[in-house]
C-alpha positions in Angstrom: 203.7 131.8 79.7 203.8 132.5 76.1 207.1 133.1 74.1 206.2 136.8 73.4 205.2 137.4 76.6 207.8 136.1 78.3 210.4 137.9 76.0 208.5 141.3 77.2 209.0 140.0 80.5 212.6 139.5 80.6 213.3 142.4 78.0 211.3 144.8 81.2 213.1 143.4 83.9 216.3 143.3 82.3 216.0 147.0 81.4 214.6 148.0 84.9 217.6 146.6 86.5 220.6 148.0 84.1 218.5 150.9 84.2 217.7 151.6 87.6 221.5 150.6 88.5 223.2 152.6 85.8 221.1 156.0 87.1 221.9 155.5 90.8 225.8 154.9 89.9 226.2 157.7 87.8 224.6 160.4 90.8 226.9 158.5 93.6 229.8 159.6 90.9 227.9 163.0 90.7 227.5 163.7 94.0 229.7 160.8 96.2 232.7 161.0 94.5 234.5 163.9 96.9 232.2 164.4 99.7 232.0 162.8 102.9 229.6 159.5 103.5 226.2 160.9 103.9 224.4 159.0 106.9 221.0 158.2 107.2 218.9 157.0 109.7 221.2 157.0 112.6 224.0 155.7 110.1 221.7 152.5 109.5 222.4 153.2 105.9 225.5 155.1 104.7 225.8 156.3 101.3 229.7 156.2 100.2 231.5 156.4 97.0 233.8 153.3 96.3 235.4 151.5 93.0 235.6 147.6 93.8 238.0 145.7 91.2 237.3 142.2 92.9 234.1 140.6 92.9 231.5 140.5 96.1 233.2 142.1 99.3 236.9 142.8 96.7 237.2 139.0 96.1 240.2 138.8 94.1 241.0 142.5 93.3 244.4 141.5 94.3 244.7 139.2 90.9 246.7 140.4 88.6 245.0 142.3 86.1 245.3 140.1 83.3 243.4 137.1 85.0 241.1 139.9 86.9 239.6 140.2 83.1 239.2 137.0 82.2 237.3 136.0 85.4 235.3 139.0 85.9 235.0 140.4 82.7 234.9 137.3 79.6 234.0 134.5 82.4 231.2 136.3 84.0 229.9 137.5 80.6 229.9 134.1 79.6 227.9 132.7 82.7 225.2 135.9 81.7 224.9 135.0 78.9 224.1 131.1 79.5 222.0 132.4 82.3 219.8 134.4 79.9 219.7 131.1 77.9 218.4 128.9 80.5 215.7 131.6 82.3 214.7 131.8 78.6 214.7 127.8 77.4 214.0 126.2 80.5 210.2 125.0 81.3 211.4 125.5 85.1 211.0 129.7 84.6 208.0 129.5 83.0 206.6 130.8 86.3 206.4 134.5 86.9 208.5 133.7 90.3 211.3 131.5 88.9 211.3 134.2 85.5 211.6 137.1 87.5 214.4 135.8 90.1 216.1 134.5 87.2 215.9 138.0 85.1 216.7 140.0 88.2 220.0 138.1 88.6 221.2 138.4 85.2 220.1 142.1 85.0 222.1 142.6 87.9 224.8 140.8 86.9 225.0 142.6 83.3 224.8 145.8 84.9 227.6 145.6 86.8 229.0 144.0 83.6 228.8 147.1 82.0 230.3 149.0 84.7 233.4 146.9 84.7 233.7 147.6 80.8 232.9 151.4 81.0 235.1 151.8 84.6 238.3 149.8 83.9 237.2 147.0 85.4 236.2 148.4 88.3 232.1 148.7 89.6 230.6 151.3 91.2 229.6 151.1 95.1 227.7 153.3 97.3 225.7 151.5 99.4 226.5 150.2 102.7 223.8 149.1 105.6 224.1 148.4 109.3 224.0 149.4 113.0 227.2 150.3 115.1 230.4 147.8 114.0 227.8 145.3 112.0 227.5 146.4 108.9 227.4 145.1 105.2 230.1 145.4 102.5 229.3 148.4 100.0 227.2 147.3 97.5 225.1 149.1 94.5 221.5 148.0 93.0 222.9 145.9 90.9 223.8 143.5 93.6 220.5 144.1 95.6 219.1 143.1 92.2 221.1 140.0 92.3 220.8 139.3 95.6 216.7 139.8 95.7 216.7 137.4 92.6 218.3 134.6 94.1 216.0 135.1 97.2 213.0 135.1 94.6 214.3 131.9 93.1 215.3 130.0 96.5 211.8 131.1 98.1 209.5 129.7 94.7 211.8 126.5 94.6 211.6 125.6 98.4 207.7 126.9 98.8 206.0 126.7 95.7 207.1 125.0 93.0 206.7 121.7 94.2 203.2 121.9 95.1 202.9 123.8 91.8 203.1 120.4 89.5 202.9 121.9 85.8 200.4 124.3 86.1 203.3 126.9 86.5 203.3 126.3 82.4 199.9 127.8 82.3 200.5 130.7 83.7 
């Protein structure tokens, strides 16, 4: 792929996913915020306001606030940002699969970036998915984002890119 195309690319998905995110977090403030959860499906999805300080599942929003910013705030801006390097340098996410995991994940990630700078460190939740006592933690788009990137990225190393050889350059 082509440098300017490949900079639309990224530019699109990166918007798409702080975009998409940033909407649906500001109606589950709007509208979550002091109602009850709102089941759906037979409670196989839940929709339910929450503000997480810690990362995935509240890990380590027991720190103390000062080290809470510089892991989640300077450290993870600083892993965005040499993330967006390599999906943009690297001959590996030349490939539409490998550019699009590799966008997904860092849109995700500076979404929820932007939250914790706009919240007081704290991200928005409002998601939550399951049947009876199994269920998932509460999440938001940003983390679906995240997560469906790194499932882009496993599936295109482990299926296709090795059978790929370099035409993935061409594409």
């Amino acid at each position: 792929m082509r440098a300017p195309q490949k900079a639309i690319f990224i530019i699109l998905i990166l918007a798409s996913c702080v975009g998409c995110d940033q909407v649906t977090k500001s109606a589950a403030q709007k509208h979550l915020t002091s109602s009850q959860p709102v089941y759906l499906l037979g409670d196989v999805l839940r929709f339910q306001h929450s503000r997480n300080k810690g990362a995935i599942l509240g890990l380590g929003a027991d720190l103390p606030d000062a080290l809470r910013f510089w892991l989640l705030i300077v450290g993870v801006g600083i892993v965005l940002i040499g993330t967006l390097w390599f999906v943009w340098v690297s001959q590996e996410m030349s490939h539409p699969m490998g550019l699009l995991g590799g966008s997904m994940i860092v849109g995700g990630g500076f979404s929820n970036l932007i939250d914790r700078l706009l919240n007081d460190g704290k991200v928005v939740d409002f998601m939550n998915v399951g049947v009876g006592a199994l269920r998932t933690g509460i999440f938001n788009l940003a983390d679906v984002a995240i997560m469906t990137g790194t499932g882009l990225l496993l599936a295109w190393s482990v299926f296709f890119r090795g059978s790929e050889g370099q035409e993935g350059d061409d594409v």
